[in-house]
C-alpha positions in Angstrom: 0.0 0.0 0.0 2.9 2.3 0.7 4.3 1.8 -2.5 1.4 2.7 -4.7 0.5 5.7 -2.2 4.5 6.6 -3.1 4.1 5.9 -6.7 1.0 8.2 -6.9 2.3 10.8 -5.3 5.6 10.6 -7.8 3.6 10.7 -10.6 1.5 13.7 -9.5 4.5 15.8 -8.5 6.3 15.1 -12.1 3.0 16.3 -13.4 2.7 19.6 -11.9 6.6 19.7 -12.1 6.4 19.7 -16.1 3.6 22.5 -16.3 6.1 24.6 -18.4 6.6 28.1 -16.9 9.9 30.1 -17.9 11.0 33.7 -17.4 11.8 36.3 -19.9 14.5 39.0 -18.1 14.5 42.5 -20.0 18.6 44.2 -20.4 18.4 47.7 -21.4 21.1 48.3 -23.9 23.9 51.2 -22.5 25.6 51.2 -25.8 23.2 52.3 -27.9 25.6 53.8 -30.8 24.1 56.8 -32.6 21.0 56.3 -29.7 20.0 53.1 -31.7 19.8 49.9 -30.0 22.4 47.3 -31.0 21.2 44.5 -33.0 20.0 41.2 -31.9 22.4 39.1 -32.9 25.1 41.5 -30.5 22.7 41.0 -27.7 22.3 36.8 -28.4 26.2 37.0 -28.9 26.7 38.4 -25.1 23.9 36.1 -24.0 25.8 32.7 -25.0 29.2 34.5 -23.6 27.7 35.1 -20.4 26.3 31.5 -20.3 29.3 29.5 -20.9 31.2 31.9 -18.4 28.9 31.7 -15.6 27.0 28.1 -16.2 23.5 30.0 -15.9 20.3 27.8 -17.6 18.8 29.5 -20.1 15.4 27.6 -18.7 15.6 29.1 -14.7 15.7 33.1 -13.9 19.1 34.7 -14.8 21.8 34.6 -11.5 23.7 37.4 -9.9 26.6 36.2 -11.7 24.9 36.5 -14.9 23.7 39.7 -14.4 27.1 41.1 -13.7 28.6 39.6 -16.5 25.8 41.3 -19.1 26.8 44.4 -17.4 30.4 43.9 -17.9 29.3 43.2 -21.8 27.2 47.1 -21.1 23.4 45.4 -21.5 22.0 46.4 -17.3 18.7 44.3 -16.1 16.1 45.8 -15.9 13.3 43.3 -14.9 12.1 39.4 -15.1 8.5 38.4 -15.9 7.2 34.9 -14.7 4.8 33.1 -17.4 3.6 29.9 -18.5 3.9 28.5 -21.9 0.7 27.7 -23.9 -0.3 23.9 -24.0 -0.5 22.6 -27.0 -3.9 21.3 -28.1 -4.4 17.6 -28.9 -4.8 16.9 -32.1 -8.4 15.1 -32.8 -10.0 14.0 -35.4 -11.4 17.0 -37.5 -7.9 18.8 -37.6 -6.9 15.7 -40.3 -10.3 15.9 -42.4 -10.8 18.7 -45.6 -11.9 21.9 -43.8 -14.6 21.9 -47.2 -15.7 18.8 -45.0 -16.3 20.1 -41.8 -17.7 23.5 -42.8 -20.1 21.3 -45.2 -19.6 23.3 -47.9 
């Protein structure tokens, strides 16, 4: 009995653990040549230096560590906004027919 009360609870834990929430952080560019932002692909360059040099996930909120490396690289944090991910919808049957079919035309 105390094994199938342990599996259960498990099971429901992994299933509220993969709801899929991440967070988006916001860097304010200090650069800003000619008081134009730089371009993405600066910003995604100092992101991926910042996570090999600190080991920060990409998937959890950025560390103290990371933030003071993305200052070193002149981008300063400004905020981090919690949110959840959209489910995707199971497919059923009527997203494989004609759509002719199902709006009887």
């Amino acid at each position: 009995m105390r094994r199938a009360v342990a599996a259960c609870t498990l099971l429901l834990v992994g299933t509220f653990a993969a709801q899929a929430y991440h967070s988006n952080d916001t860097y304010y560019d200090l650069v800003r040549p000619n008081g134009q932002p730089r371009s993405d692909a600066v910003f995604n360059a100092d992101l991926n230096f910042c996570y090999r040099q600190t080991g920060a996930s990409r998937y959890r909120q950025d560390t103290p560590a990371f933030k003071r490396c993305m200052l070193g690289r002149q981008w300063q944090w400004q905020s981090v906004r919690i949110t959840r991910s959209p489910s995707q919808r199971r497919r059923d049957f009527f997203d494989d027919m004609p759509q002719c079919i199902v709006d009887k035309c």
